[in-house]
C-alpha positions in Angstrom: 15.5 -0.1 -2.1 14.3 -3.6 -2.1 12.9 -5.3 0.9 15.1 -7.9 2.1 11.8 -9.6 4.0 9.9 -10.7 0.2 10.4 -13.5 -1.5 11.7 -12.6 -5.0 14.0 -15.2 -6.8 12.9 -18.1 -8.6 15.1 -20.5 -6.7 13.7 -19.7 -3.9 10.3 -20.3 -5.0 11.3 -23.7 -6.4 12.7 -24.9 -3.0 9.8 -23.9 -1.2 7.7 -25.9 -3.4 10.1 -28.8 -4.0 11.2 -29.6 -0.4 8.7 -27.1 1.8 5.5 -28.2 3.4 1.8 -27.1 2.6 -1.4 -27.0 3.8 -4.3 -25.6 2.2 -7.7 -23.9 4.0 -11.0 -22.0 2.8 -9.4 -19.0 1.8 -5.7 -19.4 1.3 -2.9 -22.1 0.9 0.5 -21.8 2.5 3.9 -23.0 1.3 6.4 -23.1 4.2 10.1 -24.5 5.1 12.6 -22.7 7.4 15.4 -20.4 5.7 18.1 -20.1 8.1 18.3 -16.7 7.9 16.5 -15.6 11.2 14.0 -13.4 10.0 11.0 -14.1 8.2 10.4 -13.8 4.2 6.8 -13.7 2.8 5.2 -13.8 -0.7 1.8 -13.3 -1.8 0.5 -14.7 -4.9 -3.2 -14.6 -6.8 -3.5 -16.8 -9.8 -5.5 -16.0 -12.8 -7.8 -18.5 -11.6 -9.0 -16.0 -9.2 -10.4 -13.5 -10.8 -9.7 -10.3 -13.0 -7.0 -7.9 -11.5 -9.2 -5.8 -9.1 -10.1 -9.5 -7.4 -6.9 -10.9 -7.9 -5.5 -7.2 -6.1 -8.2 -7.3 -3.5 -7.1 -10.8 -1.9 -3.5 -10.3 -1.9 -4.5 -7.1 0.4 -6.7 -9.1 2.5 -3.9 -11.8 2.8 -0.9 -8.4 3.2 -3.6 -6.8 5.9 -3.9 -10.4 7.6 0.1 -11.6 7.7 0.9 -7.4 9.5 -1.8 -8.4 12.2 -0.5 -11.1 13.3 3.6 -11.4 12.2 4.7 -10.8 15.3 3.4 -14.3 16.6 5.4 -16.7 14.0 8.7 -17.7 14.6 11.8 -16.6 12.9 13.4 -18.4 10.1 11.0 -19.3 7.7 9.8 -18.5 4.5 5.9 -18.3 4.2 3.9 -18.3 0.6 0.4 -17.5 0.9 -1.8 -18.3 -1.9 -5.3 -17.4 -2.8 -7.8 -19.1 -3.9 -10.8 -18.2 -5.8 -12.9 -18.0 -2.7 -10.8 -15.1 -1.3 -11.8 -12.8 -4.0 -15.7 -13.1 -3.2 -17.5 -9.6 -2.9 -18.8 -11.1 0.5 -15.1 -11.7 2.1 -13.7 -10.1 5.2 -10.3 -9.1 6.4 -11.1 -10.9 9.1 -12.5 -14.2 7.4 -9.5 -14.8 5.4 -6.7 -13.7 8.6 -8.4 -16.9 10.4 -8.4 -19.2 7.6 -4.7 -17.9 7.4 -4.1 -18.6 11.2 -6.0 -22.1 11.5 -3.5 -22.8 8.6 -0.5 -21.8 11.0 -1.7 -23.0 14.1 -2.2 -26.4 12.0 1.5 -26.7 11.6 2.9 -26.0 14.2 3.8 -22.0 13.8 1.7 -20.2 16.1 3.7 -19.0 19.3 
């Protein structure tokens, strides 16, 4: 059974980048624009660029661990891409470090009740 809450489809994707906003922080860059639908859809993505696939694994957890701590607090209706950068798969990176960086990005916009 899929989860209807994760972004999947490609069109999706390119609306989000064509006509959603962005911001970009230390750890992370968000992709945002509201869906209509009123729940929440999230993706989580780690390019090559970051590292091999234990890095590239290790920040989409961080960012996963991040988004549950603190989903309840974004409105509905929106469709959220979280991106890593290379900095989020340093050895010396916490949890913590990157779910502020993701919430400075949030509060930045706008999406932080």
């Amino acid at each position: 059974m899929l989860k209807p809450d994760v972004l999947r489809n490609k069109k999706d994707f390119s609306a989000l980048y064509a006509k959603g906003k962005s911001a970009g922080g230390r750890y992370v860059v968000l992709f945002f624009r509201k869906n209509n639908l009123g729940r929440n859809r999230k993706a989580f993505l780690a390019s090559k660029k970051v590292g091999n696939s234990v890095r590239r694994n290790r920040a989409r957890r961080l960012m996963k661990e991040s988004y549950r701590l603190f989903a309840e607090r974004l409105p509905l209706g929106y469709d959220f891409l979280f991106i890593a950068r290379k900095s989020a798969a340093d050895g010396g990176v916490k949890c913590r470090d990157v779910g502020d960086s993701m919430r400075a990005l949030l509060r930045k916009n706008g999406l932080w009740k």
